[in-house]
N, C-alpha and C positions, 0 to 999 in steps of 0.2 A: 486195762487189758494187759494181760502179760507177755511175753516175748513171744509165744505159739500163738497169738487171740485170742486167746480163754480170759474171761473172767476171773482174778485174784483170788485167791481164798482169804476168810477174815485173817487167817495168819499170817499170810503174803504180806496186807497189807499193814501188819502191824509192823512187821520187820521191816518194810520201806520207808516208813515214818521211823523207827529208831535209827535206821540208817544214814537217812539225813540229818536225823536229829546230833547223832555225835560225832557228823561232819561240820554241823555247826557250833559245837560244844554245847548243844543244850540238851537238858534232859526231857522229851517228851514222848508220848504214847498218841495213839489215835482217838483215846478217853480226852486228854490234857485240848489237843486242838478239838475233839467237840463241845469241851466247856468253854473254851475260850471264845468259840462261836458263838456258843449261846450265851454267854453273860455279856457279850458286844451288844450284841445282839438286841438283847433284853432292855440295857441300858443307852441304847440310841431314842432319842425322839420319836426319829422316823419311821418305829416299825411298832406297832402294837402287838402286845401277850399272846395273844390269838392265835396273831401271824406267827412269833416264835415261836409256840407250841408247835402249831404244824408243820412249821420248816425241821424242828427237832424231831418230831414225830411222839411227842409226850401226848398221851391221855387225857393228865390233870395239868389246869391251870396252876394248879398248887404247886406241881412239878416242876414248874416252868419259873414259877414267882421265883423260886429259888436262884437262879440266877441274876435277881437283881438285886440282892442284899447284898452289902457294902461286904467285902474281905481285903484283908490286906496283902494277898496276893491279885494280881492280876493278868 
């Protein structure tokens, strides 16, 4: 919610994640923290594909497998 109670706009919310973002000297986007959820996500034990896809909201499993392939960022 924003400062009147209105619901953010997706722009609002972009610029509040850069905003902390380069309080914290990191570079991130509201893209950057939903991959970073989902490839947690993906790669924990505890939660099956299934569940990620629809906590993500992806379609395809396929979509979804994607986040569990090894990259060297994390």
């Amino acid at each position: 919610m924003g400062q009147r109670g209105k619901a953010l706009t997706p722009s609002a919310i972009w610029r509040v994640v850069k905003q902390y973002g380069q309080r914290a000297a990191l570079d991130i986007s509201p893209h950057t923290l939903r991959h970073s959820f989902g490839t947690r996500l993906a790669r924990s034990k505890e939660v099956d594909l299934v569940t990620v896809a629809a906590m993500m909201g992806n379609e395809s499993l396929d979509t979804t497998a994607l986040y569990t392939r090894p990259s060297e960022k994390i």
